[in-house]
ModelCIF file with pLDDT and N, C-alpha, C, O atoms, coordinates in Angstrom:
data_MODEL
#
_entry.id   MODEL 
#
_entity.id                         1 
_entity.type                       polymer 
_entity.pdbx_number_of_molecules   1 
#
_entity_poly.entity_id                      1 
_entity_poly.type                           'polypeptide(L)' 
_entity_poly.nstd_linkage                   no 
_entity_poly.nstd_monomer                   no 
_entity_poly.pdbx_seq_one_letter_code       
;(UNK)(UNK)(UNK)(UNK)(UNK)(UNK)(UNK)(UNK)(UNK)(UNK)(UNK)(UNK)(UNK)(UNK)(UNK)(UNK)
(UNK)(UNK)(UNK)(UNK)(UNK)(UNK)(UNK)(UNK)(UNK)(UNK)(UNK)(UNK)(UNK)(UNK)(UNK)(UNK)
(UNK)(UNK)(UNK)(UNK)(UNK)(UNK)(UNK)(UNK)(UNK)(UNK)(UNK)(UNK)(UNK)(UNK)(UNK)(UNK)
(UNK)
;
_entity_poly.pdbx_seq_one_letter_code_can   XXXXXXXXXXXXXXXXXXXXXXXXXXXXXXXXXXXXXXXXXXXXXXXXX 
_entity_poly.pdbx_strand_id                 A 
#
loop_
_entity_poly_seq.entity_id 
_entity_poly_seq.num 
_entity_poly_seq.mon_id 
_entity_poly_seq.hetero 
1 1  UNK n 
1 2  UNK n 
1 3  UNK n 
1 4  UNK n 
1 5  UNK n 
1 6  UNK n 
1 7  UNK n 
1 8  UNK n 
1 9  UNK n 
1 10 UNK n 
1 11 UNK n 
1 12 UNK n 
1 13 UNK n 
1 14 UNK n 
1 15 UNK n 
1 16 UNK n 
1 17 UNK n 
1 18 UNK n 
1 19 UNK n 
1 20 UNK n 
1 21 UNK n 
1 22 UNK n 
1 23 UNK n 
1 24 UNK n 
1 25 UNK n 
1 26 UNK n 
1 27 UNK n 
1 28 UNK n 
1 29 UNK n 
1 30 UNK n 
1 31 UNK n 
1 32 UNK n 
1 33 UNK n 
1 34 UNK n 
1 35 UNK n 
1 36 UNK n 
1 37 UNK n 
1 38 UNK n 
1 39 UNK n 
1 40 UNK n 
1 41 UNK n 
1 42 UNK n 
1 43 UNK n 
1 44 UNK n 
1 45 UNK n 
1 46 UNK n 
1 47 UNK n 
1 48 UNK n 
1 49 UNK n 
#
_struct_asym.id          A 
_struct_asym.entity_id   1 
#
loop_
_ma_qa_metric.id 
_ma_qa_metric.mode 
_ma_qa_metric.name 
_ma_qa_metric.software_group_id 
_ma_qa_metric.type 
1 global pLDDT . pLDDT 
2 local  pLDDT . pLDDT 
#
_ma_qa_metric_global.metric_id      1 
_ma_qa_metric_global.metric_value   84.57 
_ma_qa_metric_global.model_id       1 
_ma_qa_metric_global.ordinal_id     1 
#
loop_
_ma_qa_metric_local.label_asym_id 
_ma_qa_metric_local.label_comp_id 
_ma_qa_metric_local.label_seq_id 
_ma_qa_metric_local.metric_id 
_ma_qa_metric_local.metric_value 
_ma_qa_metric_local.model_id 
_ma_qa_metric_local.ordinal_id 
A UNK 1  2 77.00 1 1  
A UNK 2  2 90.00 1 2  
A UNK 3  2 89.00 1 3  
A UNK 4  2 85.00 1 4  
A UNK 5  2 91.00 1 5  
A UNK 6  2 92.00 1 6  
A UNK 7  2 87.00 1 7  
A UNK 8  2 87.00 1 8  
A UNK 9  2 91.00 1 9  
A UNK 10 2 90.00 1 10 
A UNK 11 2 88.00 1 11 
A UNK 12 2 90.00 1 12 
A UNK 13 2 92.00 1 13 
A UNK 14 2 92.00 1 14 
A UNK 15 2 90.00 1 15 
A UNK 16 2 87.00 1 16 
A UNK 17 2 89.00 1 17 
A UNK 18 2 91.00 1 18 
A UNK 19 2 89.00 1 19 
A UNK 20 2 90.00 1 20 
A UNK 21 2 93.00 1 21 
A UNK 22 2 92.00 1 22 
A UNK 23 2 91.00 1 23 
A UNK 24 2 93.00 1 24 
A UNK 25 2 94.00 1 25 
A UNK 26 2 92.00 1 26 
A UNK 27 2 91.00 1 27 
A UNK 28 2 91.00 1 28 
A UNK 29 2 88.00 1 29 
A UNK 30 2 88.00 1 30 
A UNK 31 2 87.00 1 31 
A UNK 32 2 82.00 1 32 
A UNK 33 2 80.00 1 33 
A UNK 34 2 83.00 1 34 
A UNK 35 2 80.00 1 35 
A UNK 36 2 78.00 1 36 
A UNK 37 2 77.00 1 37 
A UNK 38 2 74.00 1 38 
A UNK 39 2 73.00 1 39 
A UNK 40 2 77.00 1 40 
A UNK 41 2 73.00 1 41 
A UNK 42 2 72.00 1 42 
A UNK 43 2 76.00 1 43 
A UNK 44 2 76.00 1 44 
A UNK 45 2 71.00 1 45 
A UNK 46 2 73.00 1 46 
A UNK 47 2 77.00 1 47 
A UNK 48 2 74.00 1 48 
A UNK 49 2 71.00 1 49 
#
loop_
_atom_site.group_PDB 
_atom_site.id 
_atom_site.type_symbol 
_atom_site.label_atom_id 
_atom_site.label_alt_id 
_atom_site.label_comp_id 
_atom_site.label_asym_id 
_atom_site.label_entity_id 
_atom_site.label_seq_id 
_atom_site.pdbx_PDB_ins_code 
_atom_site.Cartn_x 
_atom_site.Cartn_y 
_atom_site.Cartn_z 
_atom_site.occupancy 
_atom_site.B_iso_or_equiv 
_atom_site.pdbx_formal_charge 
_atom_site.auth_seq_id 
_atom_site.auth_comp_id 
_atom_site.auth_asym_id 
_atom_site.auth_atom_id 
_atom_site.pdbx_PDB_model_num 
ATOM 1   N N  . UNK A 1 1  ? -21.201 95.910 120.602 1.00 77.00 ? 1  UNK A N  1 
ATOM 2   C CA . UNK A 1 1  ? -21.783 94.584 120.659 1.00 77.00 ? 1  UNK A CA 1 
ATOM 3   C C  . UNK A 1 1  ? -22.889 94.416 119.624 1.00 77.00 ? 1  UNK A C  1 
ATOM 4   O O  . UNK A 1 1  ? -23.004 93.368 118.989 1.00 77.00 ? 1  UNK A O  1 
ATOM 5   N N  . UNK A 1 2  ? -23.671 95.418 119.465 1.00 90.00 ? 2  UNK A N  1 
ATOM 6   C CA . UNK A 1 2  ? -24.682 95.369 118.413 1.00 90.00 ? 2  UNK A CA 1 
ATOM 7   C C  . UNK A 1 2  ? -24.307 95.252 117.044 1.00 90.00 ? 2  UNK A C  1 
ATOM 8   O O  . UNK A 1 2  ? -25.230 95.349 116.234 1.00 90.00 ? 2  UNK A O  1 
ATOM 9   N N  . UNK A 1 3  ? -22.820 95.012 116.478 1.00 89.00 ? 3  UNK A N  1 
ATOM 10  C CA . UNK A 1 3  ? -22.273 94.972 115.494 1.00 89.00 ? 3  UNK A CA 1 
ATOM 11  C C  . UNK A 1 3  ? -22.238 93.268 115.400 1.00 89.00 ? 3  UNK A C  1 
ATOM 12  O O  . UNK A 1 3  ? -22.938 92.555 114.681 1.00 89.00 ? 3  UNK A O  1 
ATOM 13  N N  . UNK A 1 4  ? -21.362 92.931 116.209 1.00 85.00 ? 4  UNK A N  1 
ATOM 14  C CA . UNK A 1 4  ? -21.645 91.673 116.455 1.00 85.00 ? 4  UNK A CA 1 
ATOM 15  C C  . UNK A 1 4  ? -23.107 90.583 116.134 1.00 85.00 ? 4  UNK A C  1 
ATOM 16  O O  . UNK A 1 4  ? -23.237 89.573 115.443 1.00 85.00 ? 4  UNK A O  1 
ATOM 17  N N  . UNK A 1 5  ? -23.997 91.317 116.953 1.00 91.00 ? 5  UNK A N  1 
ATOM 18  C CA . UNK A 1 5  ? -24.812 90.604 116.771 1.00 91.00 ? 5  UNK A CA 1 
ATOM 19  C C  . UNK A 1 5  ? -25.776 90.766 115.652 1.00 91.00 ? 5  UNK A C  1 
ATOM 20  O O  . UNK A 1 5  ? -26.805 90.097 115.557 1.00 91.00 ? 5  UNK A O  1 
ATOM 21  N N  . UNK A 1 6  ? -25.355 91.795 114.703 1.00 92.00 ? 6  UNK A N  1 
ATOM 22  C CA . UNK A 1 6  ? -26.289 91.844 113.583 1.00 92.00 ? 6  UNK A CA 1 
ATOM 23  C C  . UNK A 1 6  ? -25.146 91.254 112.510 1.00 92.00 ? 6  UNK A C  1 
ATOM 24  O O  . UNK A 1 6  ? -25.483 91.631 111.388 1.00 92.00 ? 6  UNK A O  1 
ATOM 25  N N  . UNK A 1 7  ? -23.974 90.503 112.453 1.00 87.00 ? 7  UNK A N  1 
ATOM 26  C CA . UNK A 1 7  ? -22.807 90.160 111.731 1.00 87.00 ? 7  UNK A CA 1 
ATOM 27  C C  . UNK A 1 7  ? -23.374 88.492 112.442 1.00 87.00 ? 7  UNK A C  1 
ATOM 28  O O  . UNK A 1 7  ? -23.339 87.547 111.653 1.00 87.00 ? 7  UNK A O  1 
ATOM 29  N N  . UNK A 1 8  ? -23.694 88.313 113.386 1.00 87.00 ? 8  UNK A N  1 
ATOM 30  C CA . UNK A 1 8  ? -24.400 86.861 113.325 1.00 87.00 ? 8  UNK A CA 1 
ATOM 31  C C  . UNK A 1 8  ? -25.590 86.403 112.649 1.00 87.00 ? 8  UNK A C  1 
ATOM 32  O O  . UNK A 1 8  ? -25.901 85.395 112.015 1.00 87.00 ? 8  UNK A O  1 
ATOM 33  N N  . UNK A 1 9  ? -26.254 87.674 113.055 1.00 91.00 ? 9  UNK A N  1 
ATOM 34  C CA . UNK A 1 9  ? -27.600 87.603 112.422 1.00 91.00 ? 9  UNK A CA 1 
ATOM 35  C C  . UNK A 1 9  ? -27.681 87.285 110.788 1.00 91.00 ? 9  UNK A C  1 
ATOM 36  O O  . UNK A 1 9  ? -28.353 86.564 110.050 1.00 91.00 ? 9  UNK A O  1 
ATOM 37  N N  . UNK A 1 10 ? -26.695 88.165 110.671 1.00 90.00 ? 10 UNK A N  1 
ATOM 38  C CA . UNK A 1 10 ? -26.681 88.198 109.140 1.00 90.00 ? 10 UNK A CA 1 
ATOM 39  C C  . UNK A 1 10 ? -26.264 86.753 108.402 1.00 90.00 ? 10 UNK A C  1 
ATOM 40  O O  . UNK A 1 10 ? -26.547 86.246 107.317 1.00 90.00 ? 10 UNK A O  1 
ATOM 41  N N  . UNK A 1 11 ? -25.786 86.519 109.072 1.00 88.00 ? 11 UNK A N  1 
ATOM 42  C CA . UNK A 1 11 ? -24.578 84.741 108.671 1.00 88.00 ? 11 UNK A CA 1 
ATOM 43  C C  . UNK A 1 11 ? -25.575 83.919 109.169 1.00 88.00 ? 11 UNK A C  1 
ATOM 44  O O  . UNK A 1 11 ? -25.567 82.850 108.560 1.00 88.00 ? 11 UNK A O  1 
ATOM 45  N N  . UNK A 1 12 ? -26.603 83.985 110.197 1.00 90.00 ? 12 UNK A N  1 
ATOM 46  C CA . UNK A 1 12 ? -28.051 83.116 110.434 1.00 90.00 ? 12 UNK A CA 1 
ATOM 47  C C  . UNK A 1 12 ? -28.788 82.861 109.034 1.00 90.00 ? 12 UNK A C  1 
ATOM 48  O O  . UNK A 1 12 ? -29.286 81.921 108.414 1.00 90.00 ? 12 UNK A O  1 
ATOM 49  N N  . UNK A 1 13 ? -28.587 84.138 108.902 1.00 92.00 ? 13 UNK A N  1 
ATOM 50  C CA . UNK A 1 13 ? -30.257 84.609 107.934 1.00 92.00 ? 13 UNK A CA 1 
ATOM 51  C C  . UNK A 1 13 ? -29.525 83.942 106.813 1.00 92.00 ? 13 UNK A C  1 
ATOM 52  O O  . UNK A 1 13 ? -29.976 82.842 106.494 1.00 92.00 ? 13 UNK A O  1 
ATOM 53  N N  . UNK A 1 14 ? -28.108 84.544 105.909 1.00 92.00 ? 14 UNK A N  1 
ATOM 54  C CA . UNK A 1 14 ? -28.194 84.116 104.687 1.00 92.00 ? 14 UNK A CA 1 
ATOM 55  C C  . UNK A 1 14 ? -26.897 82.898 104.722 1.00 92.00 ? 14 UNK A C  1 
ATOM 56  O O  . UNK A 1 14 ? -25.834 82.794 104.110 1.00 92.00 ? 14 UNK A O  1 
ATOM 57  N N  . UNK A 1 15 ? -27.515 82.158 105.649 1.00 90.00 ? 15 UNK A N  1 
ATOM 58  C CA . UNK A 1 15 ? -26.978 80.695 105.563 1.00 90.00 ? 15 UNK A CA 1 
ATOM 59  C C  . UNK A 1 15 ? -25.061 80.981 105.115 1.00 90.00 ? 15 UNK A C  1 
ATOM 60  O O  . UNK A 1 15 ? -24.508 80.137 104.410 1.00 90.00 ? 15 UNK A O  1 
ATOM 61  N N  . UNK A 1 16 ? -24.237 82.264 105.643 1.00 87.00 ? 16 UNK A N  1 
ATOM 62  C CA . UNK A 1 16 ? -22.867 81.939 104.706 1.00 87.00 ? 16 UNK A CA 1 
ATOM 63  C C  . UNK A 1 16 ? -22.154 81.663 106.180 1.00 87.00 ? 16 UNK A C  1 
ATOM 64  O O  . UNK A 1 16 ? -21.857 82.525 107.007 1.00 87.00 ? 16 UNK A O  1 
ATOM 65  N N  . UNK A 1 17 ? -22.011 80.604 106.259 1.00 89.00 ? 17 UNK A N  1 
ATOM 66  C CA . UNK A 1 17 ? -21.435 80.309 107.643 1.00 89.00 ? 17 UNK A CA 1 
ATOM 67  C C  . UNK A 1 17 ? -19.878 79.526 107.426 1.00 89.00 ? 17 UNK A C  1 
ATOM 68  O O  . UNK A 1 17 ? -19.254 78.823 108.221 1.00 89.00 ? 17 UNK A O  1 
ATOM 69  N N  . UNK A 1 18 ? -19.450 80.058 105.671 1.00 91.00 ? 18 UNK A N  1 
ATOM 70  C CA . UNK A 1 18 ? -18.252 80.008 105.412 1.00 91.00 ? 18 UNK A CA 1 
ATOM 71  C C  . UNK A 1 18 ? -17.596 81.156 105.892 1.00 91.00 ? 18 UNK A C  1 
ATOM 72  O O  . UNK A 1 18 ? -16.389 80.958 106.032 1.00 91.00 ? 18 UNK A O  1 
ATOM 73  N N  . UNK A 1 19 ? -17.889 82.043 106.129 1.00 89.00 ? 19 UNK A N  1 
ATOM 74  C CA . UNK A 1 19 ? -17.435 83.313 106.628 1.00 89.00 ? 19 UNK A CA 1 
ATOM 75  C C  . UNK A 1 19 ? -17.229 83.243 108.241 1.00 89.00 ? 19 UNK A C  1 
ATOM 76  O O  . UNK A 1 19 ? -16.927 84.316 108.764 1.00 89.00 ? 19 UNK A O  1 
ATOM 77  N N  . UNK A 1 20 ? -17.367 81.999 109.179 1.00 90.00 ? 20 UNK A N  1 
ATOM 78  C CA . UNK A 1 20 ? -17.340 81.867 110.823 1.00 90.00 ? 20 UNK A CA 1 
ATOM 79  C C  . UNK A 1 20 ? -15.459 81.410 110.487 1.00 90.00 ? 20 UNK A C  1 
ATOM 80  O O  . UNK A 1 20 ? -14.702 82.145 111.120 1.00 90.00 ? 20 UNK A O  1 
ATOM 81  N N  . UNK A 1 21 ? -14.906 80.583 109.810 1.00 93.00 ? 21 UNK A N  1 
ATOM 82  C CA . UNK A 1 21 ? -13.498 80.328 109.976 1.00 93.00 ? 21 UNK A CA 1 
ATOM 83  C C  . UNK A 1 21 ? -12.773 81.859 109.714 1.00 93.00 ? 21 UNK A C  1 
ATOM 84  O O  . UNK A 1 21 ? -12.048 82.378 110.562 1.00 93.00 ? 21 UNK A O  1 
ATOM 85  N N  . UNK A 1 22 ? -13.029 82.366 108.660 1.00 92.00 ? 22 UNK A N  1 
ATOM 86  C CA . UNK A 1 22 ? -12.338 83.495 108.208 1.00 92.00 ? 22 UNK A CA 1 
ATOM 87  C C  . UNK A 1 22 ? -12.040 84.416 109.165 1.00 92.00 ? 22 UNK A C  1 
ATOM 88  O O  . UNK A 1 22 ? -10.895 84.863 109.232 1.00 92.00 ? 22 UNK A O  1 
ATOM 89  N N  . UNK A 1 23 ? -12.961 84.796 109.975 1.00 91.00 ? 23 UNK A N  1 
ATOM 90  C CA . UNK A 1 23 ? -13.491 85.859 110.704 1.00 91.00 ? 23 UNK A CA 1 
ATOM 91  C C  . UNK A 1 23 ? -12.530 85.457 111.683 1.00 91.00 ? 23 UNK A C  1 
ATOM 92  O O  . UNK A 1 23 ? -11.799 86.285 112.226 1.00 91.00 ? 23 UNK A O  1 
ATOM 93  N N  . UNK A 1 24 ? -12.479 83.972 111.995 1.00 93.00 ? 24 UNK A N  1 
ATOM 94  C CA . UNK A 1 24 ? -11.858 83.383 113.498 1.00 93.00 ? 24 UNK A CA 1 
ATOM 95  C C  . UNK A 1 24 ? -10.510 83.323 113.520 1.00 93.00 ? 24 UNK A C  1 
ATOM 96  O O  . UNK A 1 24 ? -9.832  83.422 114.543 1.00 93.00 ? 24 UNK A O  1 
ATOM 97  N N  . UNK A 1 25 ? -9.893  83.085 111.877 1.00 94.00 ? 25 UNK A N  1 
ATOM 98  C CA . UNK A 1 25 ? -8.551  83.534 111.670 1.00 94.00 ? 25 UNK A CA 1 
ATOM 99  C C  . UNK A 1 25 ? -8.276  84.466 111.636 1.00 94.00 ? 25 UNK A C  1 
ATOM 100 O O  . UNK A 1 25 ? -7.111  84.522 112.028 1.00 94.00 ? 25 UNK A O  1 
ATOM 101 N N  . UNK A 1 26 ? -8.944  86.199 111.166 1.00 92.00 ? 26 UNK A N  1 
ATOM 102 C CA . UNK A 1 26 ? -8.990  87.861 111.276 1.00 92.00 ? 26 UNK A CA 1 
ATOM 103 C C  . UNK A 1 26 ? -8.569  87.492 112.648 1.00 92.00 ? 26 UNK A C  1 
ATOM 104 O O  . UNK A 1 26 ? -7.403  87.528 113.039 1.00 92.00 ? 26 UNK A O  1 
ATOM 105 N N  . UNK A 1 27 ? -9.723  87.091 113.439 1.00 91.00 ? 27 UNK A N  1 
ATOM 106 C CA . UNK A 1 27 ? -9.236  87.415 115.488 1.00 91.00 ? 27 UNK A CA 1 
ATOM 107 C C  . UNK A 1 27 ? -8.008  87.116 115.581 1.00 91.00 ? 27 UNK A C  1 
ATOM 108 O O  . UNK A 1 27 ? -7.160  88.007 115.509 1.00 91.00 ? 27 UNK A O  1 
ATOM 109 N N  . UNK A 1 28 ? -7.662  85.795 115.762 1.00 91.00 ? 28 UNK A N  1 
ATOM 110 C CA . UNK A 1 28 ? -6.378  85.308 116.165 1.00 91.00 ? 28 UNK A CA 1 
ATOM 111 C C  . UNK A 1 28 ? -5.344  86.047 115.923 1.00 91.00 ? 28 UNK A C  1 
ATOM 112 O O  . UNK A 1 28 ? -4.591  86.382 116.838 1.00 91.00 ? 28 UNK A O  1 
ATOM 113 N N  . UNK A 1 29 ? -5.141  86.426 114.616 1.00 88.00 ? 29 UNK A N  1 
ATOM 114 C CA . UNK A 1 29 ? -3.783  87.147 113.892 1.00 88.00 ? 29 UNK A CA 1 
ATOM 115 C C  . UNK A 1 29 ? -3.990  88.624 113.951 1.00 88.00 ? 29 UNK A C  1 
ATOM 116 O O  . UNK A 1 29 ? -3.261  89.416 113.352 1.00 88.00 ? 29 UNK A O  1 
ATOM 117 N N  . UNK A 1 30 ? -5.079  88.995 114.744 1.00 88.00 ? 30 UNK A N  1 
ATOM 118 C CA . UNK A 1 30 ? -5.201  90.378 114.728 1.00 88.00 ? 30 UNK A CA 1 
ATOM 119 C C  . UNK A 1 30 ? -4.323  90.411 116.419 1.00 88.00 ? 30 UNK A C  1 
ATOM 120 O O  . UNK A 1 30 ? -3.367  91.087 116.802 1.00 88.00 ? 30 UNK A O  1 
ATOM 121 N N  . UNK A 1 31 ? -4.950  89.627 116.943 1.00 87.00 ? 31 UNK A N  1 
ATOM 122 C CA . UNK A 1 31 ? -4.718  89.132 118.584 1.00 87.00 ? 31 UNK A CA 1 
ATOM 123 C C  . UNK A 1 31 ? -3.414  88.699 119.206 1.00 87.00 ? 31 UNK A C  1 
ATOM 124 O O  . UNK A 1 31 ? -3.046  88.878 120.367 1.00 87.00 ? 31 UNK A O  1 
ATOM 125 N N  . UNK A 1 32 ? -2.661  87.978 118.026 1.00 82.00 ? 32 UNK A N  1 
ATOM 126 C CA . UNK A 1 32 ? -1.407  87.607 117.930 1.00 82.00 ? 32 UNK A CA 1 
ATOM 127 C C  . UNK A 1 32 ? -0.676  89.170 117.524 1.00 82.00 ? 32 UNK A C  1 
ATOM 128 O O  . UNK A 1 32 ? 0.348   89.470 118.139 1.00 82.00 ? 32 UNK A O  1 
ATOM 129 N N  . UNK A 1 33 ? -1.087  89.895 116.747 1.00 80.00 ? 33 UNK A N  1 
ATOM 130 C CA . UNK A 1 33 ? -0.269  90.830 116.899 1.00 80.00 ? 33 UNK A CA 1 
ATOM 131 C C  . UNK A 1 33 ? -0.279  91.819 117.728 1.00 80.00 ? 33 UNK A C  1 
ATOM 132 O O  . UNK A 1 33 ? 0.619   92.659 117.788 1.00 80.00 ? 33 UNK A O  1 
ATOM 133 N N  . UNK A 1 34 ? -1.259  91.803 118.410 1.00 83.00 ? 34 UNK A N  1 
ATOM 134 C CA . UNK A 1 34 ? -1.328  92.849 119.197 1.00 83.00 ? 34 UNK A CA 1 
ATOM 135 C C  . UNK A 1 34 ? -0.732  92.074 120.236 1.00 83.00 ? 34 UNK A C  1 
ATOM 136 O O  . UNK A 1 34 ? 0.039   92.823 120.837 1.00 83.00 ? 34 UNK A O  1 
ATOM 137 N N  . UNK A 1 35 ? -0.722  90.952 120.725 1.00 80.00 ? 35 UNK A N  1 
ATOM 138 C CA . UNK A 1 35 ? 0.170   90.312 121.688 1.00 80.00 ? 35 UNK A CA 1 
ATOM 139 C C  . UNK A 1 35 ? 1.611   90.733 122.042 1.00 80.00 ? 35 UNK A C  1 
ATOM 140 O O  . UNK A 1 35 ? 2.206   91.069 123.066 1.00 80.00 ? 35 UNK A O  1 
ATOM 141 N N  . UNK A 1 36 ? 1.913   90.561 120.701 1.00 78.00 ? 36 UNK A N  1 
ATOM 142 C CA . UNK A 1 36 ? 3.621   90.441 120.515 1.00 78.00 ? 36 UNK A CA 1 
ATOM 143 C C  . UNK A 1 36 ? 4.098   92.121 119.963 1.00 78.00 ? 36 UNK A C  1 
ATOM 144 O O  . UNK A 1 36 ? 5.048   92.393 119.230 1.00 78.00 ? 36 UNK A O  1 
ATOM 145 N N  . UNK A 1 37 ? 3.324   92.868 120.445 1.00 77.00 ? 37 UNK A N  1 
ATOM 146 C CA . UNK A 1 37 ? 3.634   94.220 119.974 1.00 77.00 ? 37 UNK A CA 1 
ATOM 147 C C  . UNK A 1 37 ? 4.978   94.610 120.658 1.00 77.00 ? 37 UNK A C  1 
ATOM 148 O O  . UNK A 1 37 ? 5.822   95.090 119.901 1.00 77.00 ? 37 UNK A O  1 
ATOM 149 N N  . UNK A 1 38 ? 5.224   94.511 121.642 1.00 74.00 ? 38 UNK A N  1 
ATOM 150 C CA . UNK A 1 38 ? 6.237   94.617 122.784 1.00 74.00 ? 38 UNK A CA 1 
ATOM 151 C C  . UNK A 1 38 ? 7.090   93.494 123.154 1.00 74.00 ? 38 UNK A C  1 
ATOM 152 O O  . UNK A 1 38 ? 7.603   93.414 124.270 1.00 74.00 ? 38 UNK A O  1 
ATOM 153 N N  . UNK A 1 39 ? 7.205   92.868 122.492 1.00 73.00 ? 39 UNK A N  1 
ATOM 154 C CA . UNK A 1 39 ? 7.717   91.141 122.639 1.00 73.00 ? 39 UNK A CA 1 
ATOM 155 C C  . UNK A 1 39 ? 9.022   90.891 122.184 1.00 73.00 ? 39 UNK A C  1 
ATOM 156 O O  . UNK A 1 39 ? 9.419   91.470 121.173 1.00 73.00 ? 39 UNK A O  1 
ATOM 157 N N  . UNK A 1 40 ? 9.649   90.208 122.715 1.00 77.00 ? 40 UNK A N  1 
ATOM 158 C CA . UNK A 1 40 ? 11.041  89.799 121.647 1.00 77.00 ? 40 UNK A CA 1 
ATOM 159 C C  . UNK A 1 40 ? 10.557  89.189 120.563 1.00 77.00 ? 40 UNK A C  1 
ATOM 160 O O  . UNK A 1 40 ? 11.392  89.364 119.676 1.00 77.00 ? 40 UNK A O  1 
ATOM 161 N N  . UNK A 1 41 ? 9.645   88.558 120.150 1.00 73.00 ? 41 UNK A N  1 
ATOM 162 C CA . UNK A 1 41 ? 9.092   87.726 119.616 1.00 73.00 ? 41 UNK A CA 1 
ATOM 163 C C  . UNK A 1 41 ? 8.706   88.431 118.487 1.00 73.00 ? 41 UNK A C  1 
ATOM 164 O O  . UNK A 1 41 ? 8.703   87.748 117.463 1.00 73.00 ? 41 UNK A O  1 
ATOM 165 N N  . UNK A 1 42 ? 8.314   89.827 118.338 1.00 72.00 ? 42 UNK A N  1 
ATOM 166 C CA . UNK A 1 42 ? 7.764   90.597 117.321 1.00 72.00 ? 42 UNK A CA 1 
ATOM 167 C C  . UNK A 1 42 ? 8.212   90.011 116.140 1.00 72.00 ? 42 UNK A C  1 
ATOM 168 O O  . UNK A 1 42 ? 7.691   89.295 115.285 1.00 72.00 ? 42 UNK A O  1 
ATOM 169 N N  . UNK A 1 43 ? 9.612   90.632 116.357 1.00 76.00 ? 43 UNK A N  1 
ATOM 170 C CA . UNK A 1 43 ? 10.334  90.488 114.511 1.00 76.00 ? 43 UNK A CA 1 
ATOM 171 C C  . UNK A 1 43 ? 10.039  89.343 114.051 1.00 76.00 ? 43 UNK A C  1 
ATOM 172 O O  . UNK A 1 43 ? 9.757   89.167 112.866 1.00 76.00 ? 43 UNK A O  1 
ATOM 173 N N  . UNK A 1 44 ? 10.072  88.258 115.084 1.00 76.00 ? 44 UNK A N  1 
ATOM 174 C CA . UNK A 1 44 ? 9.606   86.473 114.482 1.00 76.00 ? 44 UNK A CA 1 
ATOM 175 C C  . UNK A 1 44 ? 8.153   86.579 113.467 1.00 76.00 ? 44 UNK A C  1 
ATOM 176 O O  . UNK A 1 44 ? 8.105   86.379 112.254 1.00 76.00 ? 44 UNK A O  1 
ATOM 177 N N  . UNK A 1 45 ? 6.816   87.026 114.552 1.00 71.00 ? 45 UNK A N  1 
ATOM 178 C CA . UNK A 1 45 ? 5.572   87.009 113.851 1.00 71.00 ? 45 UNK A CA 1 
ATOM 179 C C  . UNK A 1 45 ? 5.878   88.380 112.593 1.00 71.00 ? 45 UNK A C  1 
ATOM 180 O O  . UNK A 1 45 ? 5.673   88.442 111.380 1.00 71.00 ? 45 UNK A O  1 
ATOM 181 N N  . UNK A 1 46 ? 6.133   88.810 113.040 1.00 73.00 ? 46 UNK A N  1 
ATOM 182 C CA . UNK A 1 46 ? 5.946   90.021 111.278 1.00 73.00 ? 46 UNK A CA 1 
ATOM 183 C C  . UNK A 1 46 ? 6.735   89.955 110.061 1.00 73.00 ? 46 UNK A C  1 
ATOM 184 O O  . UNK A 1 46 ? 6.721   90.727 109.102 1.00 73.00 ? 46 UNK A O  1 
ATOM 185 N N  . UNK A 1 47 ? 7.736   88.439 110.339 1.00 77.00 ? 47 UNK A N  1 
ATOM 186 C CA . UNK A 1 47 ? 8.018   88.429 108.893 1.00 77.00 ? 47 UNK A CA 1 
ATOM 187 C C  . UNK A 1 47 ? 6.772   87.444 108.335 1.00 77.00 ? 47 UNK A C  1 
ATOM 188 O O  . UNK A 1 47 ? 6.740   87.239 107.122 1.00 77.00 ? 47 UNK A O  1 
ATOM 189 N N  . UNK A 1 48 ? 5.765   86.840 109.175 1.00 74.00 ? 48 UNK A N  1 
ATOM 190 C CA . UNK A 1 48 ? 5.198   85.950 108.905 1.00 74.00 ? 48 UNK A CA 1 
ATOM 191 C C  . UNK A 1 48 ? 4.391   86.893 107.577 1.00 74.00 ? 48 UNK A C  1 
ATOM 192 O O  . UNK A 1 48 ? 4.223   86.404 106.459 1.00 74.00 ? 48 UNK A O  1 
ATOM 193 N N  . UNK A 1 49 ? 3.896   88.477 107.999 1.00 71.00 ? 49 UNK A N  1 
ATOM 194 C CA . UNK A 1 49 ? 2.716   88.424 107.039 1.00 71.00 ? 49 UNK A CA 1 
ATOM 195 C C  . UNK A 1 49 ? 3.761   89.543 105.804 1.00 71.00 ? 49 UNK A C  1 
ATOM 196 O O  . UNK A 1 49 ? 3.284   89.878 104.720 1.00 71.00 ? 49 UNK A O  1 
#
């Protein structure tokens, strides 16, 4: 958690709060794959990347 909150801190302090979408698309598609690891669905998402 303390990673976290010094990766906010940091995006506080030097104003790059272009880096909050990026980060939020990393989650999702990290999240999506770990979803569908076991899925019929797999082969669908992994031709995506």
């Amino acid at each position: 958690m303390s990673f976290l909150q010094e990766l906010f801190a940091f995006i506080r302090a030097r104003r790059k709060f272009w880096l909050i979408p990026i980060l939020a698309v990393m989650l999702v598609l990290g999240g999506l794959l770990i979803v569908t690891k076991g899925s019929a669905l797999a082969p669908f998402i992994y031709t995506l990347f």
